[in-house]
Structure formats: structure tokens, C-alpha cells
N, C-alpha and C positions, 0 to 999 in steps of 0.2 A: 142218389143213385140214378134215379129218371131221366137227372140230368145230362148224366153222363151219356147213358145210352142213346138220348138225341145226339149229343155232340156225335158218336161216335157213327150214326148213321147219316151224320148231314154231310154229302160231297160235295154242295152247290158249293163252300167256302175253299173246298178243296180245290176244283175246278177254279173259280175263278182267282185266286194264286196261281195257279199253273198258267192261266190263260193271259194274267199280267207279268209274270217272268218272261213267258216266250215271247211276247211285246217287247219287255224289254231288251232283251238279245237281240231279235232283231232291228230295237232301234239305234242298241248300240254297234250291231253290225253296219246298217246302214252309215250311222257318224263318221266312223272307220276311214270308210270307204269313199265318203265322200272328201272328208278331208285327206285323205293320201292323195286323191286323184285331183283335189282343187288348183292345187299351183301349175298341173299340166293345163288341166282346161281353161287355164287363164295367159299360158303359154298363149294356147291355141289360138284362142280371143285376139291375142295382140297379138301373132304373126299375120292373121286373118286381115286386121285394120290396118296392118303396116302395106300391108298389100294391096288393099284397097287404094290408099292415102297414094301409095305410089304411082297408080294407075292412075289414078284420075288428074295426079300432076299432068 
């Protein structure tokens, strides 16, 4: 029964599950987001050098 009542007053284990889910949201937000946006900023990248390249001909 003792037992129980620690568990039920321990929040540190509470807390640090909330505090690694909301990690994970945000890392999988981030992922998201970086991969929708990768193939434009690699657009970018190589309109950038094509421009360069052209220039310096």
C-alpha cells in the first residue's frame, strides 16, 4: 500500500514524459518541415550556382 502512495505522489516521472513527448513533437515538427522545404532550398542552391557559373563565363 506504501507503495502505491509514493507512486502516486511522484510527478518527477510524470513531468519528464511530458517533457520527452513535447520533444518529440517538436522534433517531428521540425522533420516535417524541413523535409517539405528541402527540395525548394536545393532549387535555390542550384539557381544561385547556375548564376554564378554564368557570370563568371
Amino acid at each position: 500500500m506504501e507503495i502505491l502512495k509514493t507512486l502516486k505522489s511522484n510527478k518527477l516521472g510524470a513531468t519528464a514524459i511530458e517533457y520527452g513527448l513535447l520533444a518529440a513533437i517538436i522534433a517531428l515538427g521540425i522533420t516535417t518541415i524541413l523535409s517539405s522545404y528541402g527540395s525548394t532550398i536545393n532549387d535555390t542552391f542550384v539557381t544561385v550556382g547556375t548564376t554564378i557559373d554564368a557570370v563568371r563565363d
